[in-house]
BAKENU-906134 format. One line per field, with one value per residue (C-alpha): x, y, z; residue in one letter; residue number from 0. Coordinates in steps of 0.25 Angstrom, whole numbers, plus 5000, padded with zeros to 4 digits. Example, Ala and Ser with C-alpha at 12.3 -4.5 7.8 and 13.67 -1.06 7.14 Angstrom:
// residues 2
px <- [5049; 5055] .
py <- [4982; 4996] .
pz <- [5031; 5029] .
code <- [A; S] .
pos <- [0; 1] .
***
This chain:
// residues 526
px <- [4789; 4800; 4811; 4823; 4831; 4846; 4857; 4866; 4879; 4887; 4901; 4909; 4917; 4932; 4942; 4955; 4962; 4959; 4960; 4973; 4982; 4974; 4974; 4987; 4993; 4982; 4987; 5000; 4999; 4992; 5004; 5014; 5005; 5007; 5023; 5024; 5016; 5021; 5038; 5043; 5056; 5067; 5058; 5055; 5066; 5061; 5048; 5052; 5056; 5044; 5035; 5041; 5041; 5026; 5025; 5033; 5026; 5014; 5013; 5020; 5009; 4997; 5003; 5005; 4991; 4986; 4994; 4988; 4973; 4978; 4979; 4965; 4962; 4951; 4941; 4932; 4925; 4931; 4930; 4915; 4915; 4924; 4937; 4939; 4949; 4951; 4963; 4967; 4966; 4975; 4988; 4985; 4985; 4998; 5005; 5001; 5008; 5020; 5021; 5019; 5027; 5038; 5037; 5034; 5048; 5055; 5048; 5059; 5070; 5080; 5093; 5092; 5091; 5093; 5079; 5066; 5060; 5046; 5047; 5050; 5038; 5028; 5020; 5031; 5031; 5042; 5054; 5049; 5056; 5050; 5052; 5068; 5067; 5058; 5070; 5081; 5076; 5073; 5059; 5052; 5037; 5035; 5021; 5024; 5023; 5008; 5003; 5009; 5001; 4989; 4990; 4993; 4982; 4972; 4978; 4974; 4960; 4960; 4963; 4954; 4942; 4927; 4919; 4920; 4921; 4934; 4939; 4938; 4944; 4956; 4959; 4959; 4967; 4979; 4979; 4979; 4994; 4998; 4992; 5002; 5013; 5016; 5018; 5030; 5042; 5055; 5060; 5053; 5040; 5034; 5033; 5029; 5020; 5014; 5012; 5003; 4994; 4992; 4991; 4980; 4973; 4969; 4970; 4957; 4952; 4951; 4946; 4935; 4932; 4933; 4923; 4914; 4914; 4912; 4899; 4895; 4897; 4889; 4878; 4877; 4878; 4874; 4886; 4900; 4903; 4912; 4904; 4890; 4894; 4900; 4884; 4877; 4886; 4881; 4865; 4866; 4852; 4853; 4862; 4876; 4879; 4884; 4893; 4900; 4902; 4907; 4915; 4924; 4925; 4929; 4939; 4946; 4948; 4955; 4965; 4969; 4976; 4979; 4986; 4978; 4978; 4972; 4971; 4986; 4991; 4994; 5006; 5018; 5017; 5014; 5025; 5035; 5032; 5029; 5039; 5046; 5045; 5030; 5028; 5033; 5022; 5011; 5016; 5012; 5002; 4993; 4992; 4989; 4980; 4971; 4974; 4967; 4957; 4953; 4951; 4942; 4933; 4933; 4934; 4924; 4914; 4913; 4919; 4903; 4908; 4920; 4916; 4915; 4928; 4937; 4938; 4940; 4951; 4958; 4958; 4963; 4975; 4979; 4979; 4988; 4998; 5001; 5001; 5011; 5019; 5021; 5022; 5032; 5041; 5045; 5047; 5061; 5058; 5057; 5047; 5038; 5041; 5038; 5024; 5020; 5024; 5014; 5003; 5008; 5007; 4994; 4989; 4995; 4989; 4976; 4976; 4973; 4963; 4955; 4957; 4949; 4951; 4948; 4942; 4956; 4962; 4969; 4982; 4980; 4980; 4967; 4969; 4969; 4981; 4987; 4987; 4990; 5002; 5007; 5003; 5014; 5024; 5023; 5023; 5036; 5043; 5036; 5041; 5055; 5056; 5052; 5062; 5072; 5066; 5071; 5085; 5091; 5094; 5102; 5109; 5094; 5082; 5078; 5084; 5070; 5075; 5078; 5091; 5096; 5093; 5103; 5114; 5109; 5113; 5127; 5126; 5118; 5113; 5106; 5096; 5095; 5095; 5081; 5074; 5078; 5071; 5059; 5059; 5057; 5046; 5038; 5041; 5037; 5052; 5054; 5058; 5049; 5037; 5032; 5031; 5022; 5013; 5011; 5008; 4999; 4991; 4990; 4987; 4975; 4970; 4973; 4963; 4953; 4952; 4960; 4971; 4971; 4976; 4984; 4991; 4993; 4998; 5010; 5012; 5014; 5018; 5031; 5032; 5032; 5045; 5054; 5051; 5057; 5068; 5073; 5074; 5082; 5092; 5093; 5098; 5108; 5112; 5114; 5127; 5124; 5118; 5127; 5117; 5111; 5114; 5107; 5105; 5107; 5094; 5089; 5081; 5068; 5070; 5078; 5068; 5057; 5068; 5072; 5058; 5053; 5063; 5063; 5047; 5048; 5058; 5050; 5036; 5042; 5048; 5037; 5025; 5015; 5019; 5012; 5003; 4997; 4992; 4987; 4977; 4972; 4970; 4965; 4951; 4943; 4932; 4918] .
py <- [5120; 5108; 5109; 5108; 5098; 5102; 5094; 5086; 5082; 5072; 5073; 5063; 5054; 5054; 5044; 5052; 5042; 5029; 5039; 5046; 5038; 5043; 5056; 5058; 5052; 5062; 5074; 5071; 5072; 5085; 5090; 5083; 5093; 5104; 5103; 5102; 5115; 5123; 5119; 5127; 5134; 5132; 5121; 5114; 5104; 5098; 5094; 5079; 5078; 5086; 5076; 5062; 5067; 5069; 5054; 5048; 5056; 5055; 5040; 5036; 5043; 5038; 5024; 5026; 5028; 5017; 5008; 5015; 5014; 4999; 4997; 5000; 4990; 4992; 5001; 5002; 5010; 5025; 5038; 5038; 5024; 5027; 5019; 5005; 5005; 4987; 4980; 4978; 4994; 4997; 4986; 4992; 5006; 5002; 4996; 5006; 5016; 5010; 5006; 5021; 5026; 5018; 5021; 5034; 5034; 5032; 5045; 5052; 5046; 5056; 5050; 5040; 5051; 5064; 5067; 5063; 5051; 5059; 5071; 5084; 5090; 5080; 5092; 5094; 5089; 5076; 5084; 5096; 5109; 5111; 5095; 5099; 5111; 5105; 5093; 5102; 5111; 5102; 5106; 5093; 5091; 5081; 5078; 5064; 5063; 5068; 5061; 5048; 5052; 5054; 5039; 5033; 5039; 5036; 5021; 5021; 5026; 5014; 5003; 5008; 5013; 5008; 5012; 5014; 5028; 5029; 5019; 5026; 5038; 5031; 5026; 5038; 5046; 5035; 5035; 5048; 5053; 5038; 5043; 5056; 5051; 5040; 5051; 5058; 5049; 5059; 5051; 5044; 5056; 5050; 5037; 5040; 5050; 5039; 5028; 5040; 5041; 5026; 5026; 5038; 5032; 5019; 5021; 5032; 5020; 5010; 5021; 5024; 5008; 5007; 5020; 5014; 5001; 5008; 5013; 4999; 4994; 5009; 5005; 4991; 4993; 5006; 5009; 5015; 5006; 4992; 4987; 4991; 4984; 4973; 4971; 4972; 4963; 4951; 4956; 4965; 4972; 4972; 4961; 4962; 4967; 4980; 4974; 4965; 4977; 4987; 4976; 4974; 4989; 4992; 4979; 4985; 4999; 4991; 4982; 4993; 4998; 4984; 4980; 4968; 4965; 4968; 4981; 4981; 4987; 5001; 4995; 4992; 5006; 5014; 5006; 5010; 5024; 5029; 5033; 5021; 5026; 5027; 5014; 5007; 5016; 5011; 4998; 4994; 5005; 5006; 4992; 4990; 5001; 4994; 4980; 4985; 4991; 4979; 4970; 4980; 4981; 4966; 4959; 4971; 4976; 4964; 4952; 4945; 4946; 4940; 4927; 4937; 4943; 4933; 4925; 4938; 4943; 4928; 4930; 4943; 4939; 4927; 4937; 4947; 4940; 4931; 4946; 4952; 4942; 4938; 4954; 4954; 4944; 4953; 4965; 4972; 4984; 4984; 4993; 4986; 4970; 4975; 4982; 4970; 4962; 4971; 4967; 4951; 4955; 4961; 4947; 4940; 4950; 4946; 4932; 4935; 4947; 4935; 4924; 4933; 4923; 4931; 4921; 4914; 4905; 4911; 4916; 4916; 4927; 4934; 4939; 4952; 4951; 4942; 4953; 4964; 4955; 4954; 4969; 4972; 4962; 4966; 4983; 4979; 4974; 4984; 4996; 4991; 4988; 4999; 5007; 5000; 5001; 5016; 5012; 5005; 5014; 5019; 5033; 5038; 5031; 5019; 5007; 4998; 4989; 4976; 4975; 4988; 4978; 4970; 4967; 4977; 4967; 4969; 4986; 4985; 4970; 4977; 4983; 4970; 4962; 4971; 4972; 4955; 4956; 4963; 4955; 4940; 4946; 4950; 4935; 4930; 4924; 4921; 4926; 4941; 4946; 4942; 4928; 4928; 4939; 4930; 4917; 4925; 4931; 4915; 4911; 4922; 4916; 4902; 4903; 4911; 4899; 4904; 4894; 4892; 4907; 4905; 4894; 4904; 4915; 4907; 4901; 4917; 4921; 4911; 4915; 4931; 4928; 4926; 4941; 4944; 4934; 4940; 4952; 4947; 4938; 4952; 4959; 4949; 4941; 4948; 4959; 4973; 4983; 4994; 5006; 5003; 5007; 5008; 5022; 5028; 5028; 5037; 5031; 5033; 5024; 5011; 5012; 5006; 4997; 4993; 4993; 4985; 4975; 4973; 4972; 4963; 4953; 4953; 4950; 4940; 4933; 4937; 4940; 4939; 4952; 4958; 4947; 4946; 4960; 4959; 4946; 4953; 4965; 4960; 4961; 4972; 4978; 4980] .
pz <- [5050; 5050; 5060; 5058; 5066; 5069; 5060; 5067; 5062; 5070; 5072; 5065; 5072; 5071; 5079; 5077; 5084; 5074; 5064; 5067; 5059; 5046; 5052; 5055; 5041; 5035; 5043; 5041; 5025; 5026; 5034; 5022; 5012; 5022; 5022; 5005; 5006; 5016; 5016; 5007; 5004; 5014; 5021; 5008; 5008; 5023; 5016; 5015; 5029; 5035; 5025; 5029; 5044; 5041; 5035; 5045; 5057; 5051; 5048; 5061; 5069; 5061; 5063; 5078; 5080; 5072; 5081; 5093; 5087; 5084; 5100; 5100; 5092; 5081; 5083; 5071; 5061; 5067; 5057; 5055; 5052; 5039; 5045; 5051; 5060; 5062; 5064; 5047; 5047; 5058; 5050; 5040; 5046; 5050; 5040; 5030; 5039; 5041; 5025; 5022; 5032; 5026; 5011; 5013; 5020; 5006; 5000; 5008; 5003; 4994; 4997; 4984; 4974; 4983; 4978; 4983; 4974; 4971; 4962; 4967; 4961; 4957; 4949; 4940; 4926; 4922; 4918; 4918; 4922; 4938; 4941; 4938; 4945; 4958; 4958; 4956; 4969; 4976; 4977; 4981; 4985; 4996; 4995; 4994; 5008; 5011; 4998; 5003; 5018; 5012; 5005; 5016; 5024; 5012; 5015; 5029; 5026; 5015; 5023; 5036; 5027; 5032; 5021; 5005; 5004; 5014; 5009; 4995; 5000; 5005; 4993; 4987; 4999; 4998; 4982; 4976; 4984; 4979; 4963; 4966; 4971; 4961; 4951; 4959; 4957; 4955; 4944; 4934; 4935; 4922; 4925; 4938; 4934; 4926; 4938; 4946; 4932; 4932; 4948; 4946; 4936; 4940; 4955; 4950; 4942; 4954; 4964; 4953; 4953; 4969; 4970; 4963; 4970; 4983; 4977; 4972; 4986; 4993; 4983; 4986; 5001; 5005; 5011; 5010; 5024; 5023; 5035; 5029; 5015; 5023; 5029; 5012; 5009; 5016; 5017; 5002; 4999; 4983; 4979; 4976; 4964; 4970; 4980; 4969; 4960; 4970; 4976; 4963; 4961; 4974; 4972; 4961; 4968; 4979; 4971; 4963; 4974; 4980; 4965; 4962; 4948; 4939; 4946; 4948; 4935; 4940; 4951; 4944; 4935; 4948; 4956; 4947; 4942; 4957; 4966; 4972; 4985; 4983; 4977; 4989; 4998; 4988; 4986; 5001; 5006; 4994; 4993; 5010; 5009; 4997; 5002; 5017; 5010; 5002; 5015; 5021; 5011; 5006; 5018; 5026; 5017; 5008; 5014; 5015; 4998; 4998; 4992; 4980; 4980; 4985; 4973; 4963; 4975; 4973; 4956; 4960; 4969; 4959; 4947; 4956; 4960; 4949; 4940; 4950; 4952; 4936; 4931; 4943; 4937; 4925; 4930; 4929; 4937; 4953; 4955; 4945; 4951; 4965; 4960; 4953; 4966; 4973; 4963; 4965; 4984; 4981; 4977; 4988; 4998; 4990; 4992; 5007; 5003; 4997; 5006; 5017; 5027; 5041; 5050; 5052; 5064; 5077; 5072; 5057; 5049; 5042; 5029; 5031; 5042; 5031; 5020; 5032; 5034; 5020; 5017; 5028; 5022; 5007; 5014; 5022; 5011; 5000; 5007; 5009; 4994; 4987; 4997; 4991; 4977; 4979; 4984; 4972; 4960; 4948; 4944; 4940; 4950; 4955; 4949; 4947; 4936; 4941; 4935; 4942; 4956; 4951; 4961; 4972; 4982; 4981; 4980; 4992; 5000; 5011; 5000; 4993; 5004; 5008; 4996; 4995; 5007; 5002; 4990; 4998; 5007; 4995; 4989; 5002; 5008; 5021; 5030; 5024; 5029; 5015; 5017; 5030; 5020; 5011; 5020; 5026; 5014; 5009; 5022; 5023; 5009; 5011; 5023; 5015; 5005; 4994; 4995; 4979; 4979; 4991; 4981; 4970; 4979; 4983; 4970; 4966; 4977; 4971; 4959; 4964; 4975; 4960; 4958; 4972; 4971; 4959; 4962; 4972; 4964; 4954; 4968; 4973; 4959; 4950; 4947; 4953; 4945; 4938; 4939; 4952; 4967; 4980; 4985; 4998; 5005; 5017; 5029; 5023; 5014; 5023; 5033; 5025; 5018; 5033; 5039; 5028; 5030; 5046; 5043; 5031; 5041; 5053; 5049; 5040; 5053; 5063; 5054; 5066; 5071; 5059; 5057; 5072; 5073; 5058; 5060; 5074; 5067; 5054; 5057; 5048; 5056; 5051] .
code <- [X; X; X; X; X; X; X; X; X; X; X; X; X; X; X; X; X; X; X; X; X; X; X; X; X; X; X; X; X; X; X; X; X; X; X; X; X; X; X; X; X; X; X; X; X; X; X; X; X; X; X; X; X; X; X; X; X; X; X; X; X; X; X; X; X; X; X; X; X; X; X; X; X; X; X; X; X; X; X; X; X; X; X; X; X; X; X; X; X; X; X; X; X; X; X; X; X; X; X; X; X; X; X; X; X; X; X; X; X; X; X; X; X; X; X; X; X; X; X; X; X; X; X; X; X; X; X; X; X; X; X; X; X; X; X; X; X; X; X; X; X; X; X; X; X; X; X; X; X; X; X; X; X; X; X; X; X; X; X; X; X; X; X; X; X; X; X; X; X; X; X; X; X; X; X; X; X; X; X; X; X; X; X; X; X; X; X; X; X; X; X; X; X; X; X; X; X; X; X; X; X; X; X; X; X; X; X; X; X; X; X; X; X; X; X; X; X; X; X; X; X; X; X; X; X; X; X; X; X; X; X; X; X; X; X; X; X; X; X; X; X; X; X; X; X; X; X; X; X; X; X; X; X; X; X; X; X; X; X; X; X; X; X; X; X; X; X; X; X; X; X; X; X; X; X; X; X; X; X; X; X; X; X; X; X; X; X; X; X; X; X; X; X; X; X; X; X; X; X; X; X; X; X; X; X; X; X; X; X; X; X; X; X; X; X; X; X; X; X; X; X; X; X; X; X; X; X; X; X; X; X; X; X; X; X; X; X; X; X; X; X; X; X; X; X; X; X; X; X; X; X; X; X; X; X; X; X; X; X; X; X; X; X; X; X; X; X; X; X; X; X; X; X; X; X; X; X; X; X; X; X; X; X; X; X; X; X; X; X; X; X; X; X; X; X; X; X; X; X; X; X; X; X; X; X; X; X; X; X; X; X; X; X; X; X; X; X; X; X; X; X; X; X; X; X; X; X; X; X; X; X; X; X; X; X; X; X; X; X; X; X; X; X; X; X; X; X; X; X; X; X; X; X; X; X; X; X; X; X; X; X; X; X; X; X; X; X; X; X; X; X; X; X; X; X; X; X; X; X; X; X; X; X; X; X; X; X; X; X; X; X; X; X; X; X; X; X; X; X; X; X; X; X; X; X; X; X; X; X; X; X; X; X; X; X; X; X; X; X; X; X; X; X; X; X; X] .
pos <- [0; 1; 2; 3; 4; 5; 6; 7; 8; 9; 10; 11; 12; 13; 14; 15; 16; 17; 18; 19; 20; 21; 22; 23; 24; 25; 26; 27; 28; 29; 30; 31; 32; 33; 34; 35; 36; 37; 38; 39; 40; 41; 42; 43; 44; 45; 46; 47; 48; 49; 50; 51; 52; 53; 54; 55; 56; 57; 58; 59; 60; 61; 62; 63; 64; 65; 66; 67; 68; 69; 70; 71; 72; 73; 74; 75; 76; 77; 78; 79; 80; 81; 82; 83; 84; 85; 86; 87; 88; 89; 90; 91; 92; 93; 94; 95; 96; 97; 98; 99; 100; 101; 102; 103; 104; 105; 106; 107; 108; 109; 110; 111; 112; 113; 114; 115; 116; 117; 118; 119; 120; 121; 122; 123; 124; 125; 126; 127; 128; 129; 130; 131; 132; 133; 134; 135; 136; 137; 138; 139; 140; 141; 142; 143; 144; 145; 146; 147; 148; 149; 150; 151; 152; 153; 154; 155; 156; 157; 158; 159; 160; 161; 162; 163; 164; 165; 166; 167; 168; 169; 170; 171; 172; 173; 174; 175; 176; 177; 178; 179; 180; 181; 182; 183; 184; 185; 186; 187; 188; 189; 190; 191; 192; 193; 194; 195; 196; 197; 198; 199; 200; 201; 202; 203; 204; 205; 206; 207; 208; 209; 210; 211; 212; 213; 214; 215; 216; 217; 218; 219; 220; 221; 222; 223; 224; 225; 226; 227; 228; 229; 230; 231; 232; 233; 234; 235; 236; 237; 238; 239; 240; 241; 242; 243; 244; 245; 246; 247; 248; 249; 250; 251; 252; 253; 254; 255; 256; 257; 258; 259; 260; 261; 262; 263; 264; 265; 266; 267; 268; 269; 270; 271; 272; 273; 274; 275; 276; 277; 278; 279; 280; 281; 282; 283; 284; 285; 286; 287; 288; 289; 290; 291; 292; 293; 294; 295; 296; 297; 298; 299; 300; 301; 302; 303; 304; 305; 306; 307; 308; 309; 310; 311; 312; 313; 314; 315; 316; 317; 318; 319; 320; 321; 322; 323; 324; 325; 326; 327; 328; 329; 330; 331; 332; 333; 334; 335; 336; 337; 338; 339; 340; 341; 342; 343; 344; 345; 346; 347; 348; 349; 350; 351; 352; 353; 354; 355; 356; 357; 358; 359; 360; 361; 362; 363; 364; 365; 366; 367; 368; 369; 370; 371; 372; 373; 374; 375; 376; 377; 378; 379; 380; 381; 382; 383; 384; 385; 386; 387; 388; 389; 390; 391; 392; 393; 394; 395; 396; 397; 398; 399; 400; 401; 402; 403; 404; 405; 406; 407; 408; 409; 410; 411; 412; 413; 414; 415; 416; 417; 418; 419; 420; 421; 422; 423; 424; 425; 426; 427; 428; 429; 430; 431; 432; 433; 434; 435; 436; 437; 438; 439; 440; 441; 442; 443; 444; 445; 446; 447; 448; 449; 450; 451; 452; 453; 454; 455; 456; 457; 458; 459; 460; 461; 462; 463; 464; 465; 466; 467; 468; 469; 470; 471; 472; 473; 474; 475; 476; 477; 478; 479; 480; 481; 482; 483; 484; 485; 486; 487; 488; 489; 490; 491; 492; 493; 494; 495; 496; 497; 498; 499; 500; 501; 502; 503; 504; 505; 506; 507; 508; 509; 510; 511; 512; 513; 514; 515; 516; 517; 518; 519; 520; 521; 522; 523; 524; 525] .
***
């Protein structure tokens, strides 16, 4: 007779404190689904300000424990080993909070058009009889809020994931509110309607591609672990050709969301189409959480690789900005030029992706503080321009045709005067937080050995400042406008204008206030 020996199961280990900034923003969404449900009637009309209280509450306490776990210093692999807590993960936890924080702010603004800009119904069919009766009464669904929670806690899971499968589930958690919320625009329902089909369909794509490379990479290792890869790497039991297929697939997963061409074509239709106020929130945290993540898987799990991806990383980063920068200097619509300027940023933040210099002299930084740096300076100035984007108008909506710009300076020279701002740190002008971004992205690349790239990064970097400047010279030159004004604003959207601006200033003059903490912290843990 066989004896049966008791099952043990042990207990998993959960560190709520390292893990409450996830937690919180986590709980905090649920809460935002809870109030959509449960106000109705009489309360219905407090919604938004129960919902932005959430965000704001919510995202300020997430971010007041990440500084006080950063007090600590890093502490590891916590969550069953599924999330590395190292100082990249704690900037970055940091700096996507604040950057969501402050887009998210805009979703509240209702002054501009005395309507929310996200449909009152996002169920209702374009132009049919319950979207007129939803706006007429006023019977808006607030569930922007929560979805736009549940990305940026998809985010922080991103950037901090220690193994494939988390890493894939954040993914997934940040982009499928994104996928929603593109198609919610009040105005304009078709063609926004039409940016969250192309968003779906070839976010699905690379997810498919990038699932597939994370099984490539189990195969070839054994394991779902970036440490445990990291080790069959360097000592591989069956040869490569696993590791070098599940690498690319798991690349092309990755610079989908990054924008890296030529898997970029989904961004300038998804910019315009989506909600304006939206676009600004993707424009920086989807392209922070996807930029982390890349560092931690290539410079983690398969940094002993590098010799192999470097140079297809370099071909990458030419082909990028060069096709941003040119599609940028034809475009008419504002929307449209700042999209394809993301695209041309993505390949400056990739010339420091591929440089990989880490092993750097006393008081240089490494490349990820260089591209932690520039990814705070692009966000600053990201979040305080597409604000504005949603202040200049005409009698219908937004006035994004570059002709409608004309003049703005003398209707209003304070806004103007901010978005020129704005406009110089994304060419790279003194005195702009942009400048010391990019020197320190080229610098990064320079030391990794990559000067040829470094060369062509400036060259293009050149050419892209005309896009900026004359945007500028249409503001300030040219006569005003005849259908174009700049709408009273409420708080929630001049805070992020102000903030960004402030920011955009100060680490432009005093860039090792950023830049100090980022090269100590900069260190990914294995």
């Amino acid at each position: 007779m066989t004896m049966m020996l008791p099952l043990e199961i042990t207990a998993p280990t959960i560190e709520f404190r390292q893990l409450a900034p996830i937690l919180i923003l986590f709980g905090a969404a649920c809460a935002g689904v809870l109030v959509d449900a449960l106000m109705l009637g009489r309360s219905r009309r407090w919604r938004g300000e129960v919902q932005i209280g959430l965000v704001v509450g919510g995202v300020l306490a997430a971010l007041a424990y990440t500084v006080a776990n950063l007090r600590l210093g890093p502490v590891g692999a916590v969550g069953m080993g599924s999330i590395m807590l190292d100082g990249p993960t704690a900037v970055m936890w940091v700096l996507l909070l604040v950057f969501g924080l402050l887009a998210v702010m805009v979703f509240k603004e209702e002054r501009l058009a005395g309507v929310p800009v996200f449909a009152s119904s996002a169920a209702t069919v374009p132009g049919s009889r319950e979207e007129a009766e939803a706006d007429r009464f006023r019977l808006e669904q607030t569930e922007v809020f929560p979805l736009a929670l549940f990305s940026l806690t998809g985010m922080l899971v991103f950037v901090s994931a220690n193994d494939l499968l988390t890493l894939f589930v954040g993914l997934e958690v940040f982009s499928l509110p994104l996928y929603l919320m593109c198609g919610m625009a009040r105005k304009r329902r078709l063609l926004s309607q039409e940016a969250a089909l192309k968003y779906f369909l070839l976010g699905a794509f690379s997810s498919g591609f990038f699932l597939f490379g994370i099984a490539m990479l189990y195969g070839f290792s054994g394991s779902f672990d970036l440490g445990t890869i990291a080790a069959a790497v360097t000592a591989p039991a069956y040869g490569r050709g696993l590791l070098y297929a599940g690498l690319a697939l798991v690349a092309v997963g990755l610079l989908f969301k990054i924008g890296i061409v030529p898997f970029a074509n989904w961004i300038p239709d998804v910019y315009m189409g989506a909600p304006t106020p939206l676009t600004g929130f993707m424009a920086i945290c989807t392209k922070m959480a996807a930029v982390g993540a890349t560092l931690r898987v290539f410079y983690v799990a398969l940094g002993a690789e590098r010799w192999t991806w470097q140079p297809v990383f370099a071909v990458l980063a030419i082909i990028t900005m060069i096709a941003g920068t040119v599609a940028a200097l034809t475009q008419r619509d504002v929307k449209r030029l700042l999209a394809y300027s993301s695209i041309a940023h993505a390949g400056f933040i990739f010339t420091a992706v591929t440089g990989a210099s880490q092993d750097v002299g006393a008081g240089q930084p490494t490349s990820v503080s260089a591209i932690l740096f520039y990814l705070a300076a692009y966000g600053f100035a990201t979040v305080g321009a597409f604000a504005i984007v949603t202040l200049v108008r005409n009698p219908a909506s937004e006035e994004n045709d570059l002709d409608g710009w004309a003049g703005l300076a003398a209707k209003r020279p304070w806004v103007a005067g901010l978005m020129s701002l704005f406009l110089l740190s994304f060419a790279g002008i003194p005195p702009t937080a942009g400048l010391m971004g990019k020197w320190a992205v080229f610098a990064a690349a320079w030391r990794g050995g990559y000067w040829w790239l470094v060369v062509i990064a400036v060259l293009t970097s050149l050419v892209a400042a005309y896009i900026y400047l004359k945007v500028i010279v249409i503001m300030f030159a040219r006569p005003p406008a005849p259908n174009t004004y700049v709408g009273e604003a409420s708080l929630w959207t001049w805070i992020p204008i102000v903030v960004g601006a402030v920011a955009t200033l100060v680490l432009g003059i005093a860039p090792d206030l950023l830049l100090g903490p980022a090269s100590l912290l900069g260190t990914f843990l294995r």
